[in-house]
N, C-alpha and C positions, 0 to 999 in steps of 0.2 A: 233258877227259872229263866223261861226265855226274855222278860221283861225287868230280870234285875229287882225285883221288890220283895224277896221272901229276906228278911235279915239276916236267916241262917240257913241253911243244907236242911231238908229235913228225909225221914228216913223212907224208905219204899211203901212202911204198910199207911204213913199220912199221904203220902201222893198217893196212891190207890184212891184211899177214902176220901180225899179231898177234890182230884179228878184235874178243875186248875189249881194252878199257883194266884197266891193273893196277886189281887194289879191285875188279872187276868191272862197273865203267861200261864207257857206250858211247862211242865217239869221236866226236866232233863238231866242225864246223868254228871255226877262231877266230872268221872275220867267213866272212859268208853273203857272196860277189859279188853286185854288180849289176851290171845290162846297162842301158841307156839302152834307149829304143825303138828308134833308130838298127839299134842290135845286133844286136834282136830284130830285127826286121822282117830285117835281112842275112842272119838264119837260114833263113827262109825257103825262099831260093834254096838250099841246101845238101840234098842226100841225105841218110838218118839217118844212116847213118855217119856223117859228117863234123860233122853237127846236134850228135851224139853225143858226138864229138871236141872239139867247143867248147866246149858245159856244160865237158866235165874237166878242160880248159884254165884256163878263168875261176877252177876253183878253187884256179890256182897247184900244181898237182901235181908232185912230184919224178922226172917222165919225162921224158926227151925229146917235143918236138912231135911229130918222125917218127918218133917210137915210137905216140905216142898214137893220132895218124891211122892206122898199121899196124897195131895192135891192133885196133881200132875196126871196119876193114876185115875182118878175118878172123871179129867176134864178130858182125857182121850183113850175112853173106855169103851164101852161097847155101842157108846152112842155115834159113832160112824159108822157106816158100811164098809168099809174097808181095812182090813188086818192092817194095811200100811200107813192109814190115816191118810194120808194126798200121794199115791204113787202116783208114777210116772209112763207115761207112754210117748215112746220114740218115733217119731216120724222118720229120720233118715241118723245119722250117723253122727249130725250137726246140728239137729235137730230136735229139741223135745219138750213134751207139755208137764208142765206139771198140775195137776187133778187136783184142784182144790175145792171141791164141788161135793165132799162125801158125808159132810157135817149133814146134822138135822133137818137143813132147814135151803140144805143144797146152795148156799152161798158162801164166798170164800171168809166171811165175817164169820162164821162156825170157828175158824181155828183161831181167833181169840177171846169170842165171845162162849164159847163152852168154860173157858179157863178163869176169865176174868170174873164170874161169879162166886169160882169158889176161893180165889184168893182176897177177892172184896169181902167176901163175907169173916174169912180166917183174917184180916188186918183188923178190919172193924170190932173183931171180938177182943184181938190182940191190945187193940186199942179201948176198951172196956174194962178192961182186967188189968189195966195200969190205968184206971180212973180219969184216963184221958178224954171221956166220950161218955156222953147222956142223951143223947139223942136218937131217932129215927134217922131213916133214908128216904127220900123218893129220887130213882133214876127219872133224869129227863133226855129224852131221847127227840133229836127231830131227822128224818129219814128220808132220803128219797125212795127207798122200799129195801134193801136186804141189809142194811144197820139194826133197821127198826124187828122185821121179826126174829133174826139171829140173839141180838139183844132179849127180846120177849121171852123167848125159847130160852135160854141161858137162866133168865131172874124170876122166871114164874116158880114161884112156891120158898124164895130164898125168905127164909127168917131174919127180922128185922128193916126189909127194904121192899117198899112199892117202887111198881115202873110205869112211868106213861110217854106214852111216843105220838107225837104231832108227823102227821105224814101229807100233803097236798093235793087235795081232793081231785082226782081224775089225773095226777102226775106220775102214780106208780101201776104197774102192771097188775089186771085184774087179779094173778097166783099172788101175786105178795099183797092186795089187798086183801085175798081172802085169808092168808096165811096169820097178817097178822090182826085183824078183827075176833078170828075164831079161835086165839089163845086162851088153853084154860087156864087157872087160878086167880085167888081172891085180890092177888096183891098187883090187877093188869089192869090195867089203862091205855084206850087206844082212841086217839081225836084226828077226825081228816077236818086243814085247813083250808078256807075258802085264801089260796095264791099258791105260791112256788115255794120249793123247798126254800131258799133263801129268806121267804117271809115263816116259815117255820124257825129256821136257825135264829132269825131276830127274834121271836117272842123266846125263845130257850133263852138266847142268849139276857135280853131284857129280864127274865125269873131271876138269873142267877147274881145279874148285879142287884135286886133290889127282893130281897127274902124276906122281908117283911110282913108278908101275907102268909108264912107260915110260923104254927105253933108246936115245938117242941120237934120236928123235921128240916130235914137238912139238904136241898138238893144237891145232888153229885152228876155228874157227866160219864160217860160210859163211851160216846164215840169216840173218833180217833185220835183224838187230847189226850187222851187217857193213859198216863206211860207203862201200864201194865200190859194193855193191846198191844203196844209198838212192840217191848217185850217178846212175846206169843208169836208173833209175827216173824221176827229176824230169825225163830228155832225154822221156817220153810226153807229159809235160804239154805241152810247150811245142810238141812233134811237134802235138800235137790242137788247142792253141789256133792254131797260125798256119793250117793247114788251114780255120779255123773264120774267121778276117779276123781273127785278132789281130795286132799290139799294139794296132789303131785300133778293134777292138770287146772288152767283156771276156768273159767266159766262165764258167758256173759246171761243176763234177766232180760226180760223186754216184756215190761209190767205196763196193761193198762190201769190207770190210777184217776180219781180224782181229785182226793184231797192231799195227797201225794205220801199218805201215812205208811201207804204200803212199800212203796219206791223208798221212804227214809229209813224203813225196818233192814230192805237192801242193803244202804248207804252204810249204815251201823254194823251190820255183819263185816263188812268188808275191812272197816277199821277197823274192828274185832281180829282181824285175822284171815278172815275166807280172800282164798285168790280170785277177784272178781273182775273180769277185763274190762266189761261192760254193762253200763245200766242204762238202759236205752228206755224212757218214758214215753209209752204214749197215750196222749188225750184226744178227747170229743171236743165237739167243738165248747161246749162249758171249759172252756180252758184259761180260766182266770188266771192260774198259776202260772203256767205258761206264761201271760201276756205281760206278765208281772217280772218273772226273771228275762226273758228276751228284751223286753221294751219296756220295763220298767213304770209302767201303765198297771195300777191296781182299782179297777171298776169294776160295776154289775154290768 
């Protein structure tokens, strides 16, 4: 973990379930896979689904294969609009977007958050049936607005886990307020905070060190901490480069990002193997990250 405090390596389906690393780091891999071109280029031919199922594979995950390929299958099924799951549309020659907007819920949080439900739920059972695990879930989620309903939309009606999402009252866009208020199922929870998203991320964060106020439930985290999102995430890149003539030409991203989770899904493909020239970030002015790596200045 990012913080050095876990004593051991633990396997992919406890970080899922666990969400952070004890000490409050993030979980990360031991060694990064590599794919040879060969590999890559084999991707190619593959549906996302299955495109999808191989990234998870390479990173030695403690699933079954025909778990992973069946999971896979159900997180990018017919719940897009689109046969391609995020195609592509070319502006010029040099030029092109990739369409990550065809999930449920029209946010590019759809392409991990459709996935990440049903591998949380398949770890946690995994994690049941080696007597690992006696307890409940509640996701807590805090949002500035397309976390929070892609999240909702993904966990409503998941067996054994509630979700509640803290979003800051008059801070998100009246569609995503409406979007995610008016989620059904029994297991939804939806609180607008009186401040800024920032004062949402302190009360999550403040739950998660101090759980004491609950019985026999376990809170988990589901944003972008979360190593199975990041996961989900780096299958776009390599979806966009091979469409694009890779592994035989490279390719540069130019991601805007805020918590830079997206940008690091990049970073990781590229050490994975993908010919990646460039990763060009950019931010709003909420650029704390930014002021952080430039000038070494980390403030609200």
């Amino acid at each position: 973990d990012t913080r050095g405090c876990c004593e051991a390596p633990v396997p992919f389906t406890e970080a899922v379930v666990n969400g952070l690393a004890q000490g409050g780091g993030l979980y990360v891999p031991e060694r990064i896979p590599q794919l040879s071109l060969d590999q890559i280029t084999g991707l190619a031919a593959l549906p996302y689904a299955q495109r999808a199922a191989a990234v998870y594979r390479a990173f030695g995950i403690d699933l079954p294969d025909e778990e992973i390929d069946r999971l896979m299958e159900r997180s990018y099924g017919d719940n897009f609009d689109d046969e391609a799951i995020c195609p592509i549309t070319s502006l010029d020659d040099k030029t092109h977007v990739l369409e990550l907007w065809h999930g449920p819920t029209s946010a590019f949080k759809d392409m991990a958050l459709q996935c990440l439900p049903h591998f949380f739920s398949a770890s946690a059972a995994q994690q049941r049936a080696e007597g690992t695990l006696d307890h409940e879930f509640m996701i807590l989620v805090a949002t500035s607005g397309d976390t929070g309903k892609a999240a909702l939309e993904g966990f409503k009606g998941v067996d054994g886990v509630c979700i509640g999402v803290l979003f800051p009252d008059g801070g998100v866009s009246d569609i995503q307020r409406k979007q995610m208020v008016t989620t059904t199922g029994d297991n939804v929870r939806v609180w607008a905070v009186r401040g800024n998203f920032d004062d949402c991320q302190e009360m999550v964060k403040a739950s998660f060190a101090d759980q004491g106020f609950l019985k026999g439930t376990r809170l988990v985290a589901v944003n972008s901490i979360n190593w199975a999102r990041i996961m989900a995430q780096i299958v776009y890149y390599f979806h966009a480069a091979l469409q694009l003539g890779a592994p035989h030409r490279s390719v540069a991203f130019s991601v805007p990002t805020g918590n830079f989770g997206d940008i690091f899904a990049g970073y990781l493909a590229r050490n994975m193997g993908l010919p990646v020239s460039q990763l060009i970030v950019a931010t709003n002015r909420n650029d704390i990250l930014h002021r952080f790596m430039s000038g070494n200045r980390y403030d609200k």
